[in-house]
C-alpha positions as CSV (number, residue, x, y, z in Angstrom):
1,X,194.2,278.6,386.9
2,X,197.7,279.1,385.9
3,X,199.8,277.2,383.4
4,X,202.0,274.7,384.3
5,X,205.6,275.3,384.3
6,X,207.3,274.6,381.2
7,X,211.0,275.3,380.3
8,X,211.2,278.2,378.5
9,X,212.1,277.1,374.9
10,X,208.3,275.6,374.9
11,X,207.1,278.7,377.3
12,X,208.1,280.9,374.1
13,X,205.8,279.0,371.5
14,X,202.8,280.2,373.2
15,X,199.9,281.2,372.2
16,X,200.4,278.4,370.1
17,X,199.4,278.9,366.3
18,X,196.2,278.0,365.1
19,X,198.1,275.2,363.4
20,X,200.1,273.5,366.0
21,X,197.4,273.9,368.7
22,X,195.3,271.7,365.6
23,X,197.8,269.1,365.0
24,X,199.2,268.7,368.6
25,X,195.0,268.5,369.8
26,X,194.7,266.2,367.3
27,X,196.9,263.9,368.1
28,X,196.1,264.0,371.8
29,X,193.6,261.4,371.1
30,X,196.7,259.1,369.7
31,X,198.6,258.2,366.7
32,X,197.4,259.7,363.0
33,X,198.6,260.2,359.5
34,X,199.1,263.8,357.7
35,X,195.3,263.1,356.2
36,X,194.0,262.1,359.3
37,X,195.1,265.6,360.7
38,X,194.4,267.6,358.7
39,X,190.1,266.4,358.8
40,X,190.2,267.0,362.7
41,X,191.7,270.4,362.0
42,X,188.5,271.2,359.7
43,X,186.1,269.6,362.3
44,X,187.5,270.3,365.6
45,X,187.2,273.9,364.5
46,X,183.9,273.9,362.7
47,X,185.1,274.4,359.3
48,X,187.3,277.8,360.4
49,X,190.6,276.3,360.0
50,X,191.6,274.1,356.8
51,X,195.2,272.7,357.0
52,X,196.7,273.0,353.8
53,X,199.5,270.0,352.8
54,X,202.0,273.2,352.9
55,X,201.1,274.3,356.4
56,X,200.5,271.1,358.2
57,X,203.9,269.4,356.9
58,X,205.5,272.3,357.9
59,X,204.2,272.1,361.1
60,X,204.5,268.6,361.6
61,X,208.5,269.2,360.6
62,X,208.8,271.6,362.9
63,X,207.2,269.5,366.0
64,X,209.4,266.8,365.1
65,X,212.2,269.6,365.1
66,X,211.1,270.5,368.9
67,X,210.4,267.2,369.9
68,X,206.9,267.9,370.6
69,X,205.8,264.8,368.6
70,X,207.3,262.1,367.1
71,X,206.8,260.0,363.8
72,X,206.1,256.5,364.9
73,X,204.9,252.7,362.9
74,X,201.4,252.8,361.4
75,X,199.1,250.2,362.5
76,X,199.5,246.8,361.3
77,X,197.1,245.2,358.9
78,X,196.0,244.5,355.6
79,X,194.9,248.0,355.0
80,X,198.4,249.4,356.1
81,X,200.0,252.0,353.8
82,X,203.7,251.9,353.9
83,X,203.8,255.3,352.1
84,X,201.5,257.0,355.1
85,X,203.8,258.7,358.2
86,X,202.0,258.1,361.3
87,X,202.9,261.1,364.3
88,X,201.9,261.3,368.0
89,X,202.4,263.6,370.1
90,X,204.9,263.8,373.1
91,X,204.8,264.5,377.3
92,X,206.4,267.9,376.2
93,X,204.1,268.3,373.4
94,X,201.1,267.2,375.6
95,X,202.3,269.9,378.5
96,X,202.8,272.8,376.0
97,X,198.5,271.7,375.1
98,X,197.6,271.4,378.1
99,X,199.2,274.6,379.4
100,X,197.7,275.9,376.2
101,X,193.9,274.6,376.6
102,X,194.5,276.2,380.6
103,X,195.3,279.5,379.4
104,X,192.1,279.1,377.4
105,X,190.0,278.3,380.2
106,X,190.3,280.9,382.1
107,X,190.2,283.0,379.4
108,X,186.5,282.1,378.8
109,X,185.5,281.8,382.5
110,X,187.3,285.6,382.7
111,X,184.9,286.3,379.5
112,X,181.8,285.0,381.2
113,X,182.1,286.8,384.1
114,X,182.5,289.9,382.4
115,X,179.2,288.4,380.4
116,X,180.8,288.5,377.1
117,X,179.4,285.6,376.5
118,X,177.0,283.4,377.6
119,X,177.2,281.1,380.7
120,X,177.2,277.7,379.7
121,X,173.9,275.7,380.6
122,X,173.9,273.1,382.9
């Protein structure tokens, strides 16, 4: 399946780096904090990717820089923390995943058929 069409200054980013395709993945499933992140990181992967404080702020600096997500109001409540930035992700950030988690695909449908790995059960 090919990969949507994106305009070229996102079309460069790809493959996307372990830790951008982590914190824009994320935050496909909506609104976190830096914290928040960096634990789906850790599980999403199985424990093979840790997002240090450096690395994920970075990242998350540099998505806001491309406008591939955006900072936006925590949730109200009691529990709010003022101090805690809340991000989600953007339509250009969610295309440049999506094209992303395509490319994927058929890279493990290309690897099962040349039975590199296992067919997945049904």
């Amino acid at each position: 399946m090919p990969r949507p069409a994106l305009p070229d200054d996102l079309q460069r980013l790809l493959p996307l780096t372990p830790a951008v395709f982590f914190v824009l993945f994320s935050l496909s499933e909506g609104a976190k904090h830096g914290y928040a992140i960096m634990q789906d990181a850790t599980k999403f992967s199985a424990g093979k990717v840790r997002l240090g404080p450096g690395t994920l702020y970075s990242t998350l600096q540099r998505l806001l820089d491309l406008a591939l997500i955006e900072e936006v109001r925590g949730p109200a409540g009691a529990g709010r923390d003022s101090r805690r930035r809340y991000y989600r992700v953007t339509g250009s950030g969610k295309a440049l995943l999506e094209s992303e988690v395509l490319h994927m695909d058929s890279v493990v449908r290309l690897a099962r058929s040349k039975r590199l790995i296992p067919r997945a059960a049904d």
